[in-house]
N, C-alpha and C positions, 0 to 999 in steps of 0.2 A: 944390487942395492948396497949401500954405502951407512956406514956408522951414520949418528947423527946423534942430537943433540936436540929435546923435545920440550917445548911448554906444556907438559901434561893438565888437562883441565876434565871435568865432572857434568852433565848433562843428566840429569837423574841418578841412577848409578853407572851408568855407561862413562864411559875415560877414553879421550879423544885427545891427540897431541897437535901442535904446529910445531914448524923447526924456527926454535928460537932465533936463528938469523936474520930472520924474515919479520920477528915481532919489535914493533916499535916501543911500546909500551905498555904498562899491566895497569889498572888502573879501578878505582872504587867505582861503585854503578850510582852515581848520584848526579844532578843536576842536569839531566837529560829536560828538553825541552819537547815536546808533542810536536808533531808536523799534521795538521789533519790533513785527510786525503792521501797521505804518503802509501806506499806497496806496503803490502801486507807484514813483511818480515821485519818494513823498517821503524822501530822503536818513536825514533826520534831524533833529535840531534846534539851534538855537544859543543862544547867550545875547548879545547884541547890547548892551551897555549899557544892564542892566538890563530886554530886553525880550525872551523868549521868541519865535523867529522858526522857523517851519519853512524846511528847506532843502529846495527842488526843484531836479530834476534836467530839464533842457532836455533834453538826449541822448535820456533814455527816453522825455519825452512826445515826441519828433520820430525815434520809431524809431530812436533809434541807439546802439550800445555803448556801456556806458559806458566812462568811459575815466578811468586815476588818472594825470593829468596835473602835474608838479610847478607848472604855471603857472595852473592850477584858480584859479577867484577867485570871489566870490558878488559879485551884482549883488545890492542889496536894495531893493524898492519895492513900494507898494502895490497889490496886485490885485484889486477889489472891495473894498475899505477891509479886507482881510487884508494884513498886513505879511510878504512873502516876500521868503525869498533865493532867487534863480536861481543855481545852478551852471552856469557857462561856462566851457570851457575857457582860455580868457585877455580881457580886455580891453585890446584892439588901440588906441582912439586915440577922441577926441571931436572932432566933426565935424560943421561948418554945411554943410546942403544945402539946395541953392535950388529953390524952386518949379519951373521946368523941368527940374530933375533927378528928379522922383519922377512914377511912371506907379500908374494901378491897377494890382489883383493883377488877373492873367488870369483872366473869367469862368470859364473849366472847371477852375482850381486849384482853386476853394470853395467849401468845404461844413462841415459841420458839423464835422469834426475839425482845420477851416483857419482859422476866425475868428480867430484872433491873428496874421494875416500879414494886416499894413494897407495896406502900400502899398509899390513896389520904384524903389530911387534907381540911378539908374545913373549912379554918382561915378567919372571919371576912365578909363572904360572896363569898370568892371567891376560886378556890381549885389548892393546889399544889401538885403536884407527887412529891413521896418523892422517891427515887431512891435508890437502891443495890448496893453498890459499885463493890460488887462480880460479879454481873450478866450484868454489862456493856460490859466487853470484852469478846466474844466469844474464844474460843481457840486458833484459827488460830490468832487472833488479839495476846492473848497473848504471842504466843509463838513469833510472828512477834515484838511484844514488849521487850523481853526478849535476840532473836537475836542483836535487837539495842544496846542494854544495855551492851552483849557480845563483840562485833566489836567495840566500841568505847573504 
């Protein structure tokens, strides 16, 4: 595993990173439009500077309530060459970690509803899952993403 360079973000109090190369933009959680009928995870939609972006919700695909936090932000980045925003409850801080800070995911955490959790850094005492862009959206989600994108 290799240094890297992380968008650290906050999910309840759990701290989960993406590799900032991969993230398009950081962005406030507002002016989201409802899709009714859309898959579960997906919020809704946005209009990004001229580019129709569906908004997913972290929370729901990792089992958790959602939550209307005023400090709510969308992460947006490519997932399978679909352009998503991730709703997170805040982003916390960008953050170089070095090769001996990051261990694999423990064999018995992974399985099929786990492939987006790459690898775990344990920065300063405490550990963050650092996450796959790719392996967030199951198929069904991206094609359900991809539909949005089309129809609008």
């Amino acid at each position: 595993m290799e240094a890297t360079q992380q968008v650290i973000f906050k999910l309840g109090e759990e701290e989960y990173g993406f590799d900032i190369m991969l993230v398009n933009a950081i962005e406030t959680y507002n002016g989201i439009v409802p899709v009714p009928n859309a898959s579960e995870h997906i919020l809704g939609i946005i209009n990004l500077r001229g580019d129709v972006i569906p908004v997913f919700s972290l929370r729901k695909k990792f089992g958790m309530p959602e939550a209307d936090l005023a400090t709510s932000q969308l992460i947006v980045t490519k997932s399978n060459d679909i352009m998503v925003a991730f709703k997170v409850d805040a982003v916390k801080e960008i953050i170089g970690i070095e090769a001996q800070e990051l261990s694999p995911m423990p064999q018995i955490v992974k399985n099929e509803k786990t492939t987006y959790a790459k690898c775990v850094a344990n920065k300063d005492g405490h550990m963050i899952i650092l996450l796959d862009h790719d392996g967030i959206l199951n198929s069904k989600e991206q094609s359900d993403a991809q539909a949005l994108i089309k129809n609008r």
